[in-house]
C-alpha positions in Angstrom: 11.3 -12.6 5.4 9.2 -10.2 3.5 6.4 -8.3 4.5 3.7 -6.8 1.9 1.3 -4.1 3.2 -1.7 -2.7 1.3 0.2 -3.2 -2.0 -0.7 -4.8 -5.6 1.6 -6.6 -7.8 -0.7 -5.5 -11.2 0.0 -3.2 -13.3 -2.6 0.2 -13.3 -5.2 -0.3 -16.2 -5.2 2.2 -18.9 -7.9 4.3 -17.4 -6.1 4.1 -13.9 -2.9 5.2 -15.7 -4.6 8.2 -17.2 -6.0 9.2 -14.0 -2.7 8.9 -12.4 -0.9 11.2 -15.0 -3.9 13.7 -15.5 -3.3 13.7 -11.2 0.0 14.5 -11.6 -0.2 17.0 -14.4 -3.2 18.8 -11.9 -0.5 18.8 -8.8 2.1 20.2 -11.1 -1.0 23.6 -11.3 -2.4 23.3 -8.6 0.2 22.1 -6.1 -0.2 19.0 -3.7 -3.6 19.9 -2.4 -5.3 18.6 -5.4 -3.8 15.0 -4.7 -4.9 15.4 -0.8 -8.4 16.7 -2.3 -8.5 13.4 -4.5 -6.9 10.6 -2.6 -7.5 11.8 1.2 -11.0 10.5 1.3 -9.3 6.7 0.0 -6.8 6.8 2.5 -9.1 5.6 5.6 -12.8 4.4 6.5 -15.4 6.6 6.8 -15.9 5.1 10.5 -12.0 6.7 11.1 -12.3 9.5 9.8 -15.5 10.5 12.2 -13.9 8.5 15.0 -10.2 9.6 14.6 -10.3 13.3 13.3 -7.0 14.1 14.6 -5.6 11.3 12.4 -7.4 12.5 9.3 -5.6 16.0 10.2 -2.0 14.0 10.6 -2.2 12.2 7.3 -3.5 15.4 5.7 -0.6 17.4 6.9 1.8 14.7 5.7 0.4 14.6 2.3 0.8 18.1 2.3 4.3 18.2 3.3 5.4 16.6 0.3 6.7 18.4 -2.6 4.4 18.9 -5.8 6.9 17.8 -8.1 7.9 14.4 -6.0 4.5 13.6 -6.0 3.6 14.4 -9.5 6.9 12.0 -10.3 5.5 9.4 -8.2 2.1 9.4 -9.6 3.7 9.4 -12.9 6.0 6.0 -11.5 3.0 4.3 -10.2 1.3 4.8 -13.8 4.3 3.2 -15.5 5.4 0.7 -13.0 4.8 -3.0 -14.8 2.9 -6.3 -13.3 5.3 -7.8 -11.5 3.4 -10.9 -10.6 5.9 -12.9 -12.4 8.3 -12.6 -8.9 5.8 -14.4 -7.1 7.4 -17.8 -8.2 10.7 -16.5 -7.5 10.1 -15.7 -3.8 12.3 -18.5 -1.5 11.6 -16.7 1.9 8.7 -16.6 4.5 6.0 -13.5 3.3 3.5 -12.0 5.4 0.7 -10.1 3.1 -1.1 -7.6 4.9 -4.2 -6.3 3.6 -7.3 -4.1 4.9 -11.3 -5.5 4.5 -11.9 -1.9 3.5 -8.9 -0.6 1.5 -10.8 1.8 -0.8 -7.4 2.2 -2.8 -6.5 -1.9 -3.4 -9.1 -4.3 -3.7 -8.7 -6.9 -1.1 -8.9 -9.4 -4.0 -5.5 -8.5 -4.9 -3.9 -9.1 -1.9 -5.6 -12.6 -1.9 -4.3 -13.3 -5.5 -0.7 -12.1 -4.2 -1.0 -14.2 -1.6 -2.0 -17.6 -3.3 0.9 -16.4 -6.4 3.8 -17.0 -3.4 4.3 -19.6 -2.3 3.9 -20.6 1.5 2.4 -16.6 1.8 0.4 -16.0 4.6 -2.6 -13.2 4.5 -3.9 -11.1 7.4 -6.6 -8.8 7.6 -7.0 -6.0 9.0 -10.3 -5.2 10.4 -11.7 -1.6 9.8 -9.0 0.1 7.8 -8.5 1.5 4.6 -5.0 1.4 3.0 -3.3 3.3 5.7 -3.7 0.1 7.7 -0.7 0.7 9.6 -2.0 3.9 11.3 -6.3 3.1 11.4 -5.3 -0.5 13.4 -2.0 -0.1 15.0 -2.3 -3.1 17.1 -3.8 -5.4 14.8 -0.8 -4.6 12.0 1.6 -4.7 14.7 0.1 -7.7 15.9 0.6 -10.0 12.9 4.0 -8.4 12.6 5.1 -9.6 15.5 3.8 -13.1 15.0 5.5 -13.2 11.8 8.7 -12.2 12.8 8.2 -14.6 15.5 8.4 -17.5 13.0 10.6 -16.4 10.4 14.3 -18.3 11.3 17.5 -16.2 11.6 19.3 -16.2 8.2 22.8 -16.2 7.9 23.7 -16.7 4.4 23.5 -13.5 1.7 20.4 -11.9 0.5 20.1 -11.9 -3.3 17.9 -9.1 -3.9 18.2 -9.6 -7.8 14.6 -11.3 -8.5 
């Protein structure tokens, strides 16, 4: 099976792309803070972060632990990576798309258009979350993990990971 969370097939649009670059070019000066300072607020609801402070302060330190460069590289790979919404049709095992109602970062709509592009995909939302679903709604994500893997049969032949 394959499990999807808070993702997007699309490719960035050109102004998304610039931002992305100019982001990375601004963590290369100013070091990783600037990407905290610019995608922190994204990351989780408002409701969390006045309800949850503590894991605010956890997702802060762990963007901060990262290396300037790595992320600059990574902002700079997000920028350039391609639609890839052409897979979809390729897909021959069970999927499970996660998504957030809130995810400030993804548009839910894209994780509804993933979902309808594969087929037999099956959607779940997750209720008061941002894109950091997995850590705002623990249970909820865990939840419709569980069920999945619940109905996904054992597979005993070889994975071809070449789509």
């Amino acid at each position: 099976g394959l499990i999807l969370c808070n993702t997007r097939a699309t490719a960035d649009a050109p102004d998304a792309k610039q931002n992305r670059v100019q982001l990375g070019a601004k963590v290369r000066t100013e070091g990783t803070r600037a990407v905290v300072t610019a995608m922190l607020p994204k990351m989780t609801t408002e409701n969390s972060r006045a309800q949850n402070p503590d894991l605010t302060g956890q997702i802060q330190q762990m963007m901060m632990s990262n290396n300037p460069e790595s992320v600059a590289r990574a902002l700079e790979g997000m920028a350039e990576r391609p639609n890839s919404e052409d897979v979809f049709g390729k897909i021959q095992c069970p999927v499970l798309v996660i998504h957030s109602e809130e995810d400030a970062v993804i548009p839910a709509g894209e994780a509804q258009m993933s979902a309808r592009g594969i087929r037999g995909a099956r959607l779940q939302m997750i209720r008061e979350a941002g894109h950091l679903s997995n850590l705002e709604q623990p249970a909820q994500f865990n939840r419709h993990i569980e069920e999945f893997l619940q109905q996904v049969p054992p597979h005993t032949a070889p994975i071809d990971f070449s789509l």
